[in-house]
C-alpha atoms as an extended CHARMM CRD file, in Angstrom:
* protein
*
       221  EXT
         1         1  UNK       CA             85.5840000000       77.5740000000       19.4820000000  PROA      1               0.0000000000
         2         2  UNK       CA             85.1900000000       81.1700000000       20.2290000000  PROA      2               0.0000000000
         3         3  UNK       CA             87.8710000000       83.1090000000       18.9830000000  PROA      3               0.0000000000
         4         4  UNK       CA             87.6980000000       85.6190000000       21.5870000000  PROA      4               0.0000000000
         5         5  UNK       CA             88.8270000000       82.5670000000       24.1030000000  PROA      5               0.0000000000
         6         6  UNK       CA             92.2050000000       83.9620000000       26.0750000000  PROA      6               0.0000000000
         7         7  UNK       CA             93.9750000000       81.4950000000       28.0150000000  PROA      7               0.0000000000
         8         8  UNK       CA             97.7230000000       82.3670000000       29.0520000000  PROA      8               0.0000000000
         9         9  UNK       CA             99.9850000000       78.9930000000       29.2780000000  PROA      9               0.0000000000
        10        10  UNK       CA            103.4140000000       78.8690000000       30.8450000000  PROA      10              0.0000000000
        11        11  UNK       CA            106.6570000000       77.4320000000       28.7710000000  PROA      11              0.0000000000
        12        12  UNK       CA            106.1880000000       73.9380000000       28.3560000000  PROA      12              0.0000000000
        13        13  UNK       CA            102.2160000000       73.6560000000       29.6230000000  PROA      13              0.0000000000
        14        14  UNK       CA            100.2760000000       71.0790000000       27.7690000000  PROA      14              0.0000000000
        15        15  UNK       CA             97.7310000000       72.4090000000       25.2400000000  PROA      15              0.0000000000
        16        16  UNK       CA             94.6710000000       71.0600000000       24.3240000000  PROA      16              0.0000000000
        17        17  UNK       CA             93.6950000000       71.7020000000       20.4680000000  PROA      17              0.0000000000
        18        18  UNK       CA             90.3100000000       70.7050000000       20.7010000000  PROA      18              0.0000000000
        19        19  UNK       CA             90.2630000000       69.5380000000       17.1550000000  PROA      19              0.0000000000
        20        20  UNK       CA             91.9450000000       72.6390000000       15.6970000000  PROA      20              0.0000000000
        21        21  UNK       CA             95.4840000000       72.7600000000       14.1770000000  PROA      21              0.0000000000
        22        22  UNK       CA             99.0620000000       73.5630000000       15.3290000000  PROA      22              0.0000000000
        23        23  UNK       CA             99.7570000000       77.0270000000       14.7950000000  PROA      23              0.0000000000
        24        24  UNK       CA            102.9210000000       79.2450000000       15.7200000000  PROA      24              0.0000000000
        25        25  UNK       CA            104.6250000000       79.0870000000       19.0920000000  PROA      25              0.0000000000
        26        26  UNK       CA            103.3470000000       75.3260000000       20.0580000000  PROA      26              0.0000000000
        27        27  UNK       CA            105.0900000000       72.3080000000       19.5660000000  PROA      27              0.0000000000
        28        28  UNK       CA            104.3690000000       68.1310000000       19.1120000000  PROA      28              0.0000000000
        29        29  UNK       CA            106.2760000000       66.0850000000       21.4100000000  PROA      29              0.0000000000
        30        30  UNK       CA            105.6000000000       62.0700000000       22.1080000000  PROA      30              0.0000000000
        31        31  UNK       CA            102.1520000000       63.0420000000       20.4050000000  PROA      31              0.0000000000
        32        32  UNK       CA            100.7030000000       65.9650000000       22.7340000000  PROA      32              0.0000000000
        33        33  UNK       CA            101.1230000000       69.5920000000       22.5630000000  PROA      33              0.0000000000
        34        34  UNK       CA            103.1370000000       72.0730000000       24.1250000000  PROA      34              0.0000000000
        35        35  UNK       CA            104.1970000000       75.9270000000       24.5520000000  PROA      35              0.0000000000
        36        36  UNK       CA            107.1460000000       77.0760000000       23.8050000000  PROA      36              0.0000000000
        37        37  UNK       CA            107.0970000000       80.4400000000       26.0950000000  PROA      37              0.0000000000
        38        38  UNK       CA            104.8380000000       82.5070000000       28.3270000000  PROA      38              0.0000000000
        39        39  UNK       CA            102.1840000000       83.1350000000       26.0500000000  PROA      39              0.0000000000
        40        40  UNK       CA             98.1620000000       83.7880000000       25.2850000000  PROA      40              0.0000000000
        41        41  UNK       CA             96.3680000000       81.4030000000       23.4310000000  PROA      41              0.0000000000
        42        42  UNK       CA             94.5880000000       82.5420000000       20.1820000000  PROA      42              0.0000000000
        43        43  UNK       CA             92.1120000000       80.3940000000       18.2640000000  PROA      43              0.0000000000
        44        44  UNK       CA             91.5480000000       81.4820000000       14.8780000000  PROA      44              0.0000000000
        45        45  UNK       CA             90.5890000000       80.1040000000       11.7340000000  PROA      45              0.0000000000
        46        46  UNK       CA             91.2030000000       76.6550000000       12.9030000000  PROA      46              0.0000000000
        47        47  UNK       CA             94.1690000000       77.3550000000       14.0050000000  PROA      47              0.0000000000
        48        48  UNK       CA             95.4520000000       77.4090000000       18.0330000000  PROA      48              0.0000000000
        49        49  UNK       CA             98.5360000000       79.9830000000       17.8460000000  PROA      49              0.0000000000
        50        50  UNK       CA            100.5160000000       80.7970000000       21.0920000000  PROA      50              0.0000000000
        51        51  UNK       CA            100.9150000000       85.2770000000       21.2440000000  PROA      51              0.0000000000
        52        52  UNK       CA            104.2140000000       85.6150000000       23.3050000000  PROA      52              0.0000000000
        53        53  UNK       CA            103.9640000000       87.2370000000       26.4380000000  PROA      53              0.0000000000
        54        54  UNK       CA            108.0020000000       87.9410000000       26.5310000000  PROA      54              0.0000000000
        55        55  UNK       CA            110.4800000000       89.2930000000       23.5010000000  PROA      55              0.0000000000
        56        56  UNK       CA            112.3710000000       86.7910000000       23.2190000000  PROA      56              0.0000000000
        57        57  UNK       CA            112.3510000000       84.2340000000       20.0330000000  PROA      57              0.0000000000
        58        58  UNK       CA            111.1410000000       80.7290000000       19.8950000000  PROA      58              0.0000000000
        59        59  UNK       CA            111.9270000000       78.8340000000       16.3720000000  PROA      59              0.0000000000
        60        60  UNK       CA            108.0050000000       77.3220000000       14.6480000000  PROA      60              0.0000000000
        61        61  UNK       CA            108.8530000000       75.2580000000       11.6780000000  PROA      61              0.0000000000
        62        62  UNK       CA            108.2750000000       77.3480000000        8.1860000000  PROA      62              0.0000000000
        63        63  UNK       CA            109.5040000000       80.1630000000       10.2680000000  PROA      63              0.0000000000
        64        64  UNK       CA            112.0390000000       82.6500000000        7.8310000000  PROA      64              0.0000000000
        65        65  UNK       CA            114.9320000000       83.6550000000        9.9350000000  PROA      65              0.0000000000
        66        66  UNK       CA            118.1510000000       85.3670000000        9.3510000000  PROA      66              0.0000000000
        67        67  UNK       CA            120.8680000000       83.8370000000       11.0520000000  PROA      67              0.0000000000
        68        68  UNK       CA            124.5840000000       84.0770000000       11.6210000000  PROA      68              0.0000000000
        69        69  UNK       CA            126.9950000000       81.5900000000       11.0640000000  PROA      69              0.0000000000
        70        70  UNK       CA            129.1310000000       81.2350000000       14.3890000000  PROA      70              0.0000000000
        71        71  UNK       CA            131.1270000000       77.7010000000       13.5430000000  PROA      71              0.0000000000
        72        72  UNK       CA            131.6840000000       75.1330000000       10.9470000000  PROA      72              0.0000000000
        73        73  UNK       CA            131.1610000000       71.5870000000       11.1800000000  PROA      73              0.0000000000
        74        74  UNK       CA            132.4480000000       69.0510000000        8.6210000000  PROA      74              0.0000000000
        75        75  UNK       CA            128.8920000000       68.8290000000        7.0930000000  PROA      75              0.0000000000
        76        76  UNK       CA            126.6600000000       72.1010000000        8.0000000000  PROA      76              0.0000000000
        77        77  UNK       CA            127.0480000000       75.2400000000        9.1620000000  PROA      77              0.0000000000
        78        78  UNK       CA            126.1440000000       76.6400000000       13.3970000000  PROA      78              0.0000000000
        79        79  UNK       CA            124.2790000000       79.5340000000       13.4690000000  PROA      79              0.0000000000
        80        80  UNK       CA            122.9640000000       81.9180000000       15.9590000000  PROA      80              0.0000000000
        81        81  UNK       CA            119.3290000000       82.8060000000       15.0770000000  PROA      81              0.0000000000
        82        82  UNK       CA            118.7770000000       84.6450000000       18.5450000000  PROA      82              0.0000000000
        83        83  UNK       CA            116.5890000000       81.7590000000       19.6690000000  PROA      83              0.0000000000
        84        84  UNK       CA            117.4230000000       79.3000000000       22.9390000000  PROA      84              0.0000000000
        85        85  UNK       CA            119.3900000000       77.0770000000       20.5500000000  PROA      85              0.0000000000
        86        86  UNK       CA            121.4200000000       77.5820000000       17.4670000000  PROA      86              0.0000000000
        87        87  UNK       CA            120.6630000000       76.4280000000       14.3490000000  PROA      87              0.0000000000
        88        88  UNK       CA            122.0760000000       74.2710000000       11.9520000000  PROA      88              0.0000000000
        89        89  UNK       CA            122.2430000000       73.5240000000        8.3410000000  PROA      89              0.0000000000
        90        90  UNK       CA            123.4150000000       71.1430000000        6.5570000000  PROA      90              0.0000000000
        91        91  UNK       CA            125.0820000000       71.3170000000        3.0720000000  PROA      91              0.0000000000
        92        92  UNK       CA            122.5440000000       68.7910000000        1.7300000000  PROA      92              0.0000000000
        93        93  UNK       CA            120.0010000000       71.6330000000        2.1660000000  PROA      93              0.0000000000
        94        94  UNK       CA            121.2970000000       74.2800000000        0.5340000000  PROA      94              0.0000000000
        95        95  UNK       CA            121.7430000000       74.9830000000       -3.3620000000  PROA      95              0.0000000000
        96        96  UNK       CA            125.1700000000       74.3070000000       -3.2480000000  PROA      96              0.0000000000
        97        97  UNK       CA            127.4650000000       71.5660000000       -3.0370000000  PROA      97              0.0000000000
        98        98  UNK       CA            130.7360000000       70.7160000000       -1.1060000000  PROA      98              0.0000000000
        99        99  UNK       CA            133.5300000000       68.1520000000       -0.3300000000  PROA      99              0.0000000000
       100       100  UNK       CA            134.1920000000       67.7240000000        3.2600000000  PROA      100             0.0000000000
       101       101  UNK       CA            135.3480000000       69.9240000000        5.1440000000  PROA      101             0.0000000000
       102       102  UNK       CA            135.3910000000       72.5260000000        2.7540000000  PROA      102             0.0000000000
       103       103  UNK       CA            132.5000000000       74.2680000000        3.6820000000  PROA      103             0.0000000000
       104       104  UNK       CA            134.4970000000       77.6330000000        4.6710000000  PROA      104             0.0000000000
       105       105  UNK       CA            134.8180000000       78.4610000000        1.1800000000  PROA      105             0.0000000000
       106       106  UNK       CA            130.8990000000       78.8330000000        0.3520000000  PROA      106             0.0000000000
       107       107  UNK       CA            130.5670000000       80.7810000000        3.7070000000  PROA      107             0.0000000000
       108       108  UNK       CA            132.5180000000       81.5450000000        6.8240000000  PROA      108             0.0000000000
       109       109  UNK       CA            131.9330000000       82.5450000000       10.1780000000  PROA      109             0.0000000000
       110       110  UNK       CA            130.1220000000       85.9090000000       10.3630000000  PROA      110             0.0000000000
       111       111  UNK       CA            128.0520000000       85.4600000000        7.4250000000  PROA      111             0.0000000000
       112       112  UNK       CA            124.7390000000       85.6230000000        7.2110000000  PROA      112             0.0000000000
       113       113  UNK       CA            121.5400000000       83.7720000000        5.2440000000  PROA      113             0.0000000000
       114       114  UNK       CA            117.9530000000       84.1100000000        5.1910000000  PROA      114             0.0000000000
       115       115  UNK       CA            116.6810000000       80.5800000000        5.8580000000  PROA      115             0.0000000000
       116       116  UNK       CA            113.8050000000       78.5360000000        6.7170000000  PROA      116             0.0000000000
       117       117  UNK       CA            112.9270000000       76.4240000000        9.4970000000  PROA      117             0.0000000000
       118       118  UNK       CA            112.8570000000       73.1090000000        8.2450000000  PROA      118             0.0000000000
       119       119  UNK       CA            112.6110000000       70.7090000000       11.4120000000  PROA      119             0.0000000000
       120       120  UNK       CA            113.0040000000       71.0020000000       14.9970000000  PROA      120             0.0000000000
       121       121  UNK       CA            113.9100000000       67.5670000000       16.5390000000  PROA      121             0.0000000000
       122       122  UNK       CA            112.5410000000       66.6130000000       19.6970000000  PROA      122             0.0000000000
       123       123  UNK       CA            115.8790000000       66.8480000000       21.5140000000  PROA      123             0.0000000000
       124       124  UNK       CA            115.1140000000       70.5620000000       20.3080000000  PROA      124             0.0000000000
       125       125  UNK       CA            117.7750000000       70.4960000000       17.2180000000  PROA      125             0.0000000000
       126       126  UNK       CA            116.7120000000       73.3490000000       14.9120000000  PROA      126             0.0000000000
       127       127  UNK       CA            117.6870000000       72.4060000000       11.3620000000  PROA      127             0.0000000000
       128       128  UNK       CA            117.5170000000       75.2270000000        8.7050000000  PROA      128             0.0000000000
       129       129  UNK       CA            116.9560000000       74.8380000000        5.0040000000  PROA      129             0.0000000000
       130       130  UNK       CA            117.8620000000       77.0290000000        1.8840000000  PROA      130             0.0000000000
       131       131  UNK       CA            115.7040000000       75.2360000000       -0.4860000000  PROA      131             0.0000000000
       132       132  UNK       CA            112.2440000000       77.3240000000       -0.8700000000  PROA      132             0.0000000000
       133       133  UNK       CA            112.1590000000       80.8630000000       -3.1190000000  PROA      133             0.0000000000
       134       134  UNK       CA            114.0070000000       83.6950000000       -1.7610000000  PROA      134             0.0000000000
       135       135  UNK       CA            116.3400000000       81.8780000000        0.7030000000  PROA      135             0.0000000000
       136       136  UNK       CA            119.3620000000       82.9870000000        0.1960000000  PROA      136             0.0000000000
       137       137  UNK       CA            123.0640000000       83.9040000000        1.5270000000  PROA      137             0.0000000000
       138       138  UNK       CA            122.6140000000       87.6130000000        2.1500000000  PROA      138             0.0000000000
       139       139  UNK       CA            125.7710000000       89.5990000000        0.6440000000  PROA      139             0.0000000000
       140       140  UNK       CA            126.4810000000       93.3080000000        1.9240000000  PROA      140             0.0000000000
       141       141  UNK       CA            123.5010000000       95.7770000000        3.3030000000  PROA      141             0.0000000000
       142       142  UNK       CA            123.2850000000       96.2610000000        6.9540000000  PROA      142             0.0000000000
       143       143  UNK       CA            121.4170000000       94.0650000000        9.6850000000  PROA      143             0.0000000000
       144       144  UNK       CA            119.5260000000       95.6320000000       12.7170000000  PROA      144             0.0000000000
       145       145  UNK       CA            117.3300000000       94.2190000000       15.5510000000  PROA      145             0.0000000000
       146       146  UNK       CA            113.7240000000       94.5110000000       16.5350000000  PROA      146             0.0000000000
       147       147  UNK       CA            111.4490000000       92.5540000000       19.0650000000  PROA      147             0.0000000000
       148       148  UNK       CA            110.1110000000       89.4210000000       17.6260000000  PROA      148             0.0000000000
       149       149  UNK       CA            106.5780000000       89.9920000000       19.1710000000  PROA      149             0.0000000000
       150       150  UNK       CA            106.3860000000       93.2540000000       17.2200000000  PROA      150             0.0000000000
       151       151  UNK       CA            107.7320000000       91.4120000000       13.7670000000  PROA      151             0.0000000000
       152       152  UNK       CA            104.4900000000       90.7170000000       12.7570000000  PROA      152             0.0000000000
       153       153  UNK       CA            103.3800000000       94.3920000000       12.8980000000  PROA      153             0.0000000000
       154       154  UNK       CA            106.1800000000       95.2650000000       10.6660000000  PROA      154             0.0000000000
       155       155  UNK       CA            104.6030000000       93.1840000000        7.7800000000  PROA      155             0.0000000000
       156       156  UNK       CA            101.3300000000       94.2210000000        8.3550000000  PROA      156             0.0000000000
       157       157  UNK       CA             98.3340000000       92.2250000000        6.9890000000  PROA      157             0.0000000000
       158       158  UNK       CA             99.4410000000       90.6420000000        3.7420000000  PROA      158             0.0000000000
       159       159  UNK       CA            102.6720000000       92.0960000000        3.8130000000  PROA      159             0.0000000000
       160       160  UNK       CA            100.7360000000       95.9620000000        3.2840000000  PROA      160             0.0000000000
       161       161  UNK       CA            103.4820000000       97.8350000000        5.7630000000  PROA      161             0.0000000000
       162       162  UNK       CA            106.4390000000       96.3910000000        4.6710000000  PROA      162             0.0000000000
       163       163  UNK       CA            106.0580000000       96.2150000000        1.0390000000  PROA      163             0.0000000000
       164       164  UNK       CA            104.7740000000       99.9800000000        1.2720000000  PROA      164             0.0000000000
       165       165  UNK       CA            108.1400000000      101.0990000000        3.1140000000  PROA      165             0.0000000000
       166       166  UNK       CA            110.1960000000       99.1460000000        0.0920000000  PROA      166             0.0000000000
       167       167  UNK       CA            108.5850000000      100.8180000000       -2.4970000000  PROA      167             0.0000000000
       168       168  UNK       CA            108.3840000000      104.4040000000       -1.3600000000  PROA      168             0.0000000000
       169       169  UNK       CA            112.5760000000      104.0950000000        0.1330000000  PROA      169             0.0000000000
       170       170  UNK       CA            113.2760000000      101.4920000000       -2.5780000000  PROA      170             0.0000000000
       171       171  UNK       CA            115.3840000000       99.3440000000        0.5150000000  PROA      171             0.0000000000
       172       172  UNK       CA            115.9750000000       95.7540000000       -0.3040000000  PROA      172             0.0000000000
       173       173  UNK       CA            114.1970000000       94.0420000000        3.1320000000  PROA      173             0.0000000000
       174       174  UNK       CA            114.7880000000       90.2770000000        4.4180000000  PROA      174             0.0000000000
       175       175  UNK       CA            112.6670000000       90.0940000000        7.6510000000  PROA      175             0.0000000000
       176       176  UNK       CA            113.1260000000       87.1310000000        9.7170000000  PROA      176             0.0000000000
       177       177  UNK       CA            110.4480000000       86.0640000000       12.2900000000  PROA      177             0.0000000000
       178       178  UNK       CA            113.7690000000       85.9460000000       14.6780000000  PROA      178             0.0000000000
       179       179  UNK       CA            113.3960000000       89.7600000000       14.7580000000  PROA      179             0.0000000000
       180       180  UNK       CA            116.4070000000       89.9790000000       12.7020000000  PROA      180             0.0000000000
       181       181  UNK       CA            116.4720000000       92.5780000000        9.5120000000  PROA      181             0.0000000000
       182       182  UNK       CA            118.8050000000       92.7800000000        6.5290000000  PROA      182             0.0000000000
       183       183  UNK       CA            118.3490000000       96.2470000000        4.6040000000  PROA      183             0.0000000000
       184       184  UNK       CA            120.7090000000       97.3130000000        1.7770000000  PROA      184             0.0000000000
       185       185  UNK       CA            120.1500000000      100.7000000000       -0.3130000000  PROA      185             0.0000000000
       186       186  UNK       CA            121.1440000000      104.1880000000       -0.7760000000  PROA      186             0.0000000000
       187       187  UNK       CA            122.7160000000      105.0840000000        3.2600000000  PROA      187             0.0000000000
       188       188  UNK       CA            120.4440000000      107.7810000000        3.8130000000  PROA      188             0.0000000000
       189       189  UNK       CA            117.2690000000      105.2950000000        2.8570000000  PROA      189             0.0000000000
       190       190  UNK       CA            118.5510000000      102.7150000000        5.1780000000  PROA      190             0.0000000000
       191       191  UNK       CA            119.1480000000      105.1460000000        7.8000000000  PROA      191             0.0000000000
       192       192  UNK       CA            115.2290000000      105.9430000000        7.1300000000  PROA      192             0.0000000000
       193       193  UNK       CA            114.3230000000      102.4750000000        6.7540000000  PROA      193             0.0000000000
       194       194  UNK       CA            116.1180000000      101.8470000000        9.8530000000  PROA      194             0.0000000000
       195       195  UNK       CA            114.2760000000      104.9250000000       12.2530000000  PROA      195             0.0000000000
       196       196  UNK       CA            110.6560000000      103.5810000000       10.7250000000  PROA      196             0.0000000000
       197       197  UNK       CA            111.3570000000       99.9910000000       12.0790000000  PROA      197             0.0000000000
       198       198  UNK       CA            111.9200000000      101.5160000000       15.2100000000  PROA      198             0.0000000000
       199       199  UNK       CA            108.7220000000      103.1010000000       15.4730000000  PROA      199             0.0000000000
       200       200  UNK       CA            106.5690000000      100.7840000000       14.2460000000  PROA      200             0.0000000000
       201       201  UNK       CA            108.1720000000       98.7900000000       17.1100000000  PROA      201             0.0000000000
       202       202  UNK       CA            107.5690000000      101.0800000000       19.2700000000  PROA      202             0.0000000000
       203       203  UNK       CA            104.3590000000      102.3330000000       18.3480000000  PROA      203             0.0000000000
       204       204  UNK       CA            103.1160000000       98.6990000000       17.5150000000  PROA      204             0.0000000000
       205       205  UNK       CA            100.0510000000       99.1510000000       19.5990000000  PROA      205             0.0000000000
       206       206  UNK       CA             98.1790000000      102.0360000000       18.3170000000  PROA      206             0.0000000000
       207       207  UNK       CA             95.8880000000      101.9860000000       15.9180000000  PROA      207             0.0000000000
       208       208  UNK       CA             95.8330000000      104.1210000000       12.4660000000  PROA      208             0.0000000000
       209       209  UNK       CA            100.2420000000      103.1240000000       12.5830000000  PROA      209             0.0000000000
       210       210  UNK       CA            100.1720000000      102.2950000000        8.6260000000  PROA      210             0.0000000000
       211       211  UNK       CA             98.7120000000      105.7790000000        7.6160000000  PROA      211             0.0000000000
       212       212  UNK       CA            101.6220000000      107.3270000000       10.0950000000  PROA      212             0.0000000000
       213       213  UNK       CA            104.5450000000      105.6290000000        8.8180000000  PROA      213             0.0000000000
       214       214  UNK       CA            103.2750000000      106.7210000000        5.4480000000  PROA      214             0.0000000000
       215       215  UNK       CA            102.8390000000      110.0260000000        6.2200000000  PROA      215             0.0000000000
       216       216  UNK       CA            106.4920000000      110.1740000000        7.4840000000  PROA      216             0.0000000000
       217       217  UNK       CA            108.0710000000      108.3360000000        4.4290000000  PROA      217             0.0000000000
       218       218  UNK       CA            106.1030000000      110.8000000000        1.9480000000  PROA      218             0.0000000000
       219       219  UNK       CA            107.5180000000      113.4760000000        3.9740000000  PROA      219             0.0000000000
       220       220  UNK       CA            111.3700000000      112.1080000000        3.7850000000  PROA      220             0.0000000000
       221       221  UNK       CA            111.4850000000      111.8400000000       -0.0780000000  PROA      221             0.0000000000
C-alpha cells in the first residue's frame, strides 16, 4: 500500500489491515481490528499504526509506561498510568516475591515503576509486567508531564534526542509512552532537563528541533 494513504478513523471504527500488521493505537477484538481513539491511519513498513488526533493516552501492548500505584490488592498492585483504565500488576510479574497480602511492604501507594504493557484483555484489563531490561521501581528524582502525541518527538529517531539531552545534562530519563517522565540529577540539570521537554513539546512540529535543543543545552553548561 502507499504509505502516503491518510485515512482518519473514529474510536472504536473497524480497520481493515489489508495484509499488513498491527501496529500502535489499534487493537484485536473477536478477531477484527479496531481504533482505540480519533486518529490518522499510517501504513508503513508493513505496519498499519493509528497517529492520535487527541492528547490523551491509549495503552498498545509493549508500550513502557510509568505508572503510579493508587491501591493494593491481595495479589497486584492498581495503578494510574493516565490512560482510560488503570493498570494492574500482579506480583507474579515482577522480580520480587510476596506472601499475601503483604504487598505494601515492596511498594505502597504513591510509588512509582517503569513497566511494560504486557496484555490488555478484551474486557479492556491492562496488565503490566516488570520482567524485560530496565523495568524497574523508580526510587527518588522528580516526575513531570508531557503530551503523549508529542512523546515520540522527545526520543527522536533511534532514541538521537533523548539520549543527546542525557549525555550533555547527565539526567537519569525513564520516558513512558503514557507521557509520563522520571528525571533525577543535579536540581539545576533537572530544572534544564525539565524546560527542554517543554519545548520540544511545544515546538514538536518544526523542523531543524534537534540542532535547537542542542544549541540551547551547549549554551546552559
Amino acid at each position: 500500500m502507499d504509505t502516503t494513504t491518510k485515512k482518519i478513523v473514529l474510536p472504536g471504527e473497524e480497520i481493515d489491515l489489508q495484509g499488513m500488521k498491527q501496529g500502535n493505537g489499534i487493537y484485536h477484538e473477536n478477531g477484527k481490528y479496531y481504533a482505540y481513539q480519533l486518529g490518522m491511519l499510517q501504513f508503513y513498513n508493513n505496519y498499519v499504526n493509528l497517529i492520535p488526533l487527541s492528547g490523551k493516552y491509549y495503552p498498545v501492548k509493549n508500550d513502557k509506561v510509568i505508572g503510579k500505584v493508587i491501591d493494593i490488592a491481595p495479589s497486584f498492585w492498581i495503578l494510574d498510568i493516565k490512560g482510560p483504565y488503570p493498570g494492574f500488576l500482579h506480583i507474579n510479574d515482577t522480580p520480587w516475591k510476596s506472601g499475601s497480602g503483604e504487598l505494601n511492604k515492596i511498594m505502597n501507594t504513591g510509588d512509582t515503576v517503569f513497566a511494560k504493557v504486557n496484555e490488555i484483555t478484551e474486557s479492556k484489563q491492562i496488565w503490566l509486567s516488570l520482567k524485560d531490561n530496565g523495568l524497574r521501581k523508580l526510587e527518588g528524582g522528580h516526575i513531570v508531564s508531557v503530551q503523549p502525541t508529542k512523546v515520540s518527538r522527545i526520543i527522536g529517531k533511534g532514541g538521537s534526542m533523548v539520549n543527546m539531552i542525557k549525555e550533555i545534562t547527565g539526567v537519569k530519563i525513564q520516558l513512558g509512552q503514557n507521557g509520563i517522565v522520571w528525571i533525577d540529577g543535579e536540581p539545576d540539570k533537572v530544572l534544564l532537563v525539565i524546560k527542554i521537554l517543554k519545548f520540544i513539546e511545544d515546538q514538536a512540529h518544526t523542523s531543524g528541533l534537534t540542532e535547537r535543543v542542542k544549541e540551547i543545552l551547549e549554551k546552559a553548561r
